[in-house]
C-alpha positions in Angstrom: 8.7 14.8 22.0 8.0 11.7 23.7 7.5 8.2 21.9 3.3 8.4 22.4 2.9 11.4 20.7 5.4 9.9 17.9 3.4 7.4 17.3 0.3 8.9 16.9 2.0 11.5 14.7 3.0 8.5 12.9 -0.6 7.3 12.5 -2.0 10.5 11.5 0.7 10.7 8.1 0.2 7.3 7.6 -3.6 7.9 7.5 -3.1 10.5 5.5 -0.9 8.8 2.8 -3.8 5.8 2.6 -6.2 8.1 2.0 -4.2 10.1 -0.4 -3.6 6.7 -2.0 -7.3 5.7 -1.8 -7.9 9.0 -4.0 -5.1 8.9 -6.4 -6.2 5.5 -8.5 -4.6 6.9 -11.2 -1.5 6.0 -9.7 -0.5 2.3 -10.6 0.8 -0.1 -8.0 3.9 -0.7 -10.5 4.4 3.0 -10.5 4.7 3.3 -6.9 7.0 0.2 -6.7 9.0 1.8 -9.4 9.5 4.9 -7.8 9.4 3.9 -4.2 9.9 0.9 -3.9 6.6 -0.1 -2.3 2.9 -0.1 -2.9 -0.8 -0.4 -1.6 0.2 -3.9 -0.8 3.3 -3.5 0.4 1.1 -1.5 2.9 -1.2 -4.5 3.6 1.2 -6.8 4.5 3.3 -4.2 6.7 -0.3 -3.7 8.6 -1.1 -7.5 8.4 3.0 -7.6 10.2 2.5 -4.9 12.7 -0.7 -6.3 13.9 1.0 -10.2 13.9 3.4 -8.7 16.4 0.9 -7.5 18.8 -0.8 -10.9 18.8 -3.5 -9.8 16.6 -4.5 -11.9 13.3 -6.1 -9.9 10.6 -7.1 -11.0 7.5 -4.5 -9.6 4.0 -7.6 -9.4 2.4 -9.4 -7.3 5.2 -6.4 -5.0 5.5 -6.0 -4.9 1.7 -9.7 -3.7 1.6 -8.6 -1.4 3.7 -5.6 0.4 2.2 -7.6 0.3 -1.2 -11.3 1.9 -0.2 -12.9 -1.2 -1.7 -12.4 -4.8 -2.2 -9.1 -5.6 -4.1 -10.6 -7.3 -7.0 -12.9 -4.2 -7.3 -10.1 -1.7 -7.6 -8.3 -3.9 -10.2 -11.4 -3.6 -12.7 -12.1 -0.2 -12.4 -8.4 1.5 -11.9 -5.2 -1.3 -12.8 -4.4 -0.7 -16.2 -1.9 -3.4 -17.9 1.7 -2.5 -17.6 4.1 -1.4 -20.0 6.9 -3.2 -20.8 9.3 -0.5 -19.8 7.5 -0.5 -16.5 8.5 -4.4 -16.6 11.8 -3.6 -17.5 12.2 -1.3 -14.8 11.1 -3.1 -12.2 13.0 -6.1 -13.0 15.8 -3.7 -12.8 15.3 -2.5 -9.8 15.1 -5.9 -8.0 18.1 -7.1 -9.7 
C-alpha cells in the first residue's frame, strides 16, 4: 500500500468517525475525553493544526462548525448536558 492511498483511507475513517460523532449527540464531550482521551474539539484544533502546517489558516470556529454539524453554541443548547461530578473527578484524574 503506498502512502496516497493511506491517506485517503485515512480521510475516509476520519470522515466516518465525524459523522458518526455528528449523529451520536448523546455522547458528551467529557465522556469522550474520559474514555479516549479526546473529543469533538480536540478534533477542531487537530484540523485547525494540520491545515496550519500546510500554510492554510482556518477559522477554530469554522472547523468546530464543522466537526459538530452546526454552530458550537447551537450544539451546546440542544445536546451538552451539565457534568457530573464523578465525570469531574475523573477527568481530573486522568490529567493528573
Amino acid at each position: 500500500m503506498n502512502n496516497k492511498l493511506d491517506r485517503d483511507l485515512l480521510a475516509d475513517v476520519a470522515e466516518r468517525l465525524i459523522n458518526h460523532l455528528q449523529k451520536r449527540n448523546d455522547v458528551q464531550n467529557i465522556d469522550l475525553m474520559n474514555l479516549s482521551g479526546f473529543c469533538r474539539n480536540c478534533l477542531s484544533k487537530w484540523y485547525v493544526n494540520a491545515a496550519q502546517k500546510k500554510n492554510i489558516n482556518l477559522e477554530y470556529d469554522l472547523v468546530r462548525e464543522m466537526i459538530y454539524g452546526m454552530p458550537y453554541d447551537e450544539w451546546k443548547n440542544k445536546f451538552q448536558i451539565e457534568i457530573s461530578n464523578e465525570q469531574k473527578v475523573n477527568f481530573q484524574n486522568k490529567k493528573d
